[in-house]
Steps between C-alpha positions, in 0.01 A plus 500: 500500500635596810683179692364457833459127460757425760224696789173370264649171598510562857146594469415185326633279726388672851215699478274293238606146528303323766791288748469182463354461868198715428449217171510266693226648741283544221534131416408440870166663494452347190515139655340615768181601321506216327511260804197721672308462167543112505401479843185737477420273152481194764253657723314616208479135335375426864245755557330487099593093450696573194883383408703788376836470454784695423710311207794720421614887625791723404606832559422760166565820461804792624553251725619215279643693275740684766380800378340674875684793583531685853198658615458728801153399556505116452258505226650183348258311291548100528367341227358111578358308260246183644410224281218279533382208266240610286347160558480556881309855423275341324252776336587773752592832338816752477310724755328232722881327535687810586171555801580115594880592563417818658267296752745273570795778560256697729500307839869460459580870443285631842840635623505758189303886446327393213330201372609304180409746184305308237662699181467474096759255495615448852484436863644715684616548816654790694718535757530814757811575428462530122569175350203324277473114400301486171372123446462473092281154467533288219348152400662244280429212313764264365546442081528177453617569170734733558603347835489794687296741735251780333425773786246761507498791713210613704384870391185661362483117327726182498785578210783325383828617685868382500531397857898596518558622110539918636769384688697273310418768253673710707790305627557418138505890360703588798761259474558599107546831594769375752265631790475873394149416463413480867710797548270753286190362582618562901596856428202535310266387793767739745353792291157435450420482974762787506209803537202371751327738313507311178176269454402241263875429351543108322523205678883315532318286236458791181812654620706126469345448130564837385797555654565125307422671152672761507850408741804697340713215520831639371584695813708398761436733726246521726373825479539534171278151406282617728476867338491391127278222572248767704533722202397210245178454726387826514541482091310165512227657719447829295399268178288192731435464832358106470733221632414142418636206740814328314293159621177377510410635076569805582227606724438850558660635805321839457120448378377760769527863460644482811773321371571769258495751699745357742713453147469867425596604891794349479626648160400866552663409848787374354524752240477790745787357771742388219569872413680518825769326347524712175826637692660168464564571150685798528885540461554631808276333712657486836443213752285723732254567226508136414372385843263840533382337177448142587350618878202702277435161297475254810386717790731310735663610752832317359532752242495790791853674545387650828428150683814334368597472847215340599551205221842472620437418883170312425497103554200416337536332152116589494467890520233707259365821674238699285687808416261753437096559445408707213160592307515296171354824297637408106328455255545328160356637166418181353295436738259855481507496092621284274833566347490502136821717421397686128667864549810669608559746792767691607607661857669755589682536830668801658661491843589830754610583789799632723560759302506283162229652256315247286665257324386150302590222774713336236716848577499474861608133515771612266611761707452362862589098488219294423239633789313767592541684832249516721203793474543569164193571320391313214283588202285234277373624186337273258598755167438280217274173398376406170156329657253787355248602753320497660656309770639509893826545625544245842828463735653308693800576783633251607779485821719208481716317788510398841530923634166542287321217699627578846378847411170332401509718184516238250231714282441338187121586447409617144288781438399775256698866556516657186830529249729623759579362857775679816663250750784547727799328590460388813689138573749233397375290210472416142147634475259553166267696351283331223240695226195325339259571228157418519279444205192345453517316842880364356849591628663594163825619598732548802842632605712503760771685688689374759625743777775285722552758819810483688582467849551825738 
């Protein structure tokens, strides 16, 4: 794999992780909220005679973990847990509670847009500017037994919850892996908010635990633990897409279809972005094709030659732009059939053009370097498949790399167009074509060519 780790790095350290001022800011509306809750609590007690009082709070969450990376739009979700004595609630319920601390939060939080947010599992509430407090409530009782606290968290129902045990979790995996950890799971979150387009990817909280499972800990480097470990979660993902919580028994973080589908986002996502590095791995990858590489996996204007100036003369340690806006138009064949591979087929490829008469593509890279020149037709044929019929032939072109999406011509769509196919040459980028049979409602076999298109 190609070494870039020495510019990855730079990445790393300027573009995703949050300064150490804008921490400490988020710690400051923390306590903030905190303070304005116990002070609306008071007039509350005052106003409905009752005595509620907050016994413990601590920060959860991408916040105390360290994991929060830069974000151009201060969407930063800060994660407060509030802890009453169970004895002090008395009978009142998970929902009722979470209304009582929503109450009490509302006269103190005139200033803001929006009111406090009763959620599922939450309080929430928003700032203008982007930033969102989410109040988890818990109860507790003390074991006498066991001298210690029990907490339960306030969601659809009361449950039993680890108060801090996802992030001593955490700190604990993080510091065995000597911190590369934190590092993965804050490129990981870098990738998943780099399109606005892309909706419904996993929370910080599925992408820590996987990320957890399946860490390639023998690397050194950064990109390289951070590719290999990516690679090992899209293989984890194509076999399950369920994550359990590495505390509380192993509760399901994914019990909503929802859940899954946010699961299965961010594999075919991941899946589809991680062949822009497929040049990495050639022996004469050069460093421009490196960075092209790593620019159409992140999105980020870092990774953009042409504003290199711009990085260079810039004094902000906080700087994401969004690079480009694209249609998201690919589609995935798992998820229009199921894919039960049980037959073989073959395709054939032939490539023209400039005066070249049709040759197999495995000819043409032969003959000039290892791309294709630009408007050169080629010619998709599926010639041979042992699946007896009847069945239907469906394709899929796909256009890979950061020229593809500030083209917005991404493609990717699958549909049905007979045995043969005709597509042109037109820009830089290690593009695809993919075949499918279709039986019985099943996709029984695929193929695909790759069709890497060189630069004018």
């Amino acid at each position: 794999m190609y070494d870039l780790s020495a510019k990855f790095n730079t990445f790393y350290t300027s573009k995703v992780v949050l300064s150490q001022d804008e921490q400490n800011k988020l710690h400051q509306k923390a306590n903030l909220n905190i303070q304005r809750l116990k002070d609306g609590l008071k007039e509350y007690n005052k106003d409905n005679d009752t005595n509620y009082v907050i016994q413990e709070t601590c920060v959860q969450g991408s916040v105390a973990m360290s994991t929060v990376v830069q974000n151009d739009d201060n969407d930063y979700d800060i994660d407060v847990a509030i802890v009453f004595d169970k004895e002090d609630l008395g009978d009142k319920g998970a929902l009722a509670t979470r209304n009582m601390v929503a109450a009490a939060l509302k006269d103190k939080t005139k200033q803001f847009n929006t009111a406090p947010k009763v959620k599922t599992s939450c309080v929430r509430v928003s700032y203008a500017e982007g930033y969102h407090i989410d109040f988890a409530i818990y109860r507790r009782t003390y074991n006498e037994s066991l001298e210690c606290w029990e907490y339960e968290h306030s969601g659809s129902e009361w449950t039993k919850r680890d108060l801090r045990g996802l992030t001593d979790w955490f700190k604990e995996k993080n510091d065995l892996s000597d911190g590369k950890l934190r590092k993965v799971v804050r490129l990981s979150k870098m990738f998943c908010k780099s399109r606005e387009i892309w909706k419904n990817m996993p929370s910080g909280l599925l992408q820590t635990v996987v990320c957890n499972e399946e860490l390639q800990n023998v690397y050194t480097r950064i990109d390289e633990l951070f590719y290999y470990t990516m690679e090992a979660i899209i293989k984890r993902l194509d076999v399950y897409t369920s994550v359990s919580a590495p505390v509380d028994d192993g509760r399901d973080l994914t019990p909503r279809k929802i859940d899954k589908k946010k699961m299965t986002n961010w594999k075919n996502r991941l899946k589809s972005k991680i062949e822009d590095l497929d040049v990495l791995f050639k022996d004469d990858c050069t460093e421009d094709e490196a960075i092209q590489a790593w620019y159409g996996f992140f999105n980020h204007v870092y990774w953009d030659q042409n504003t290199s100036s711009l990085e260079s003369t810039s004094n902000s340690n906080y700087y994401v732009v969004k690079v480009r806006s694209f249609a998201e138009t690919e589609q995935f064949i798992e998820d229009l059939y199921t894919y039960c591979p049980q037959y073989k087929c073959r395709i054939s490829c032939q490539v023209s053009g400039n005066g070249f008469r049709p040759k197999p593509i495995a000819q043409f890279m032969t003959m000039l370097s290892r791309y294709l020149p630009h408007n050169f037709e080629i010619r998709c044929e599926m010639e041979y498949t042992d699946c007896p019929p009847p069945y239907k032939i469906m394709w899929k072109v796909k256009n890979v790399g950061p020229e593809a999406e500030r083209r917005n011509m991404l493609r990717g769509q699958i549909f049905e167009k007979g045995d043969r196919i005709i597509e042109h040459s037109n820009f830089y980028g290690n593009h695809y074509i993919e075949c499918y049979i279709i039986k019985d409602e099943l996709c029984v076999a695929k193929q695909r060519v790759d069709i890497p298109i060189g630069r004018r």
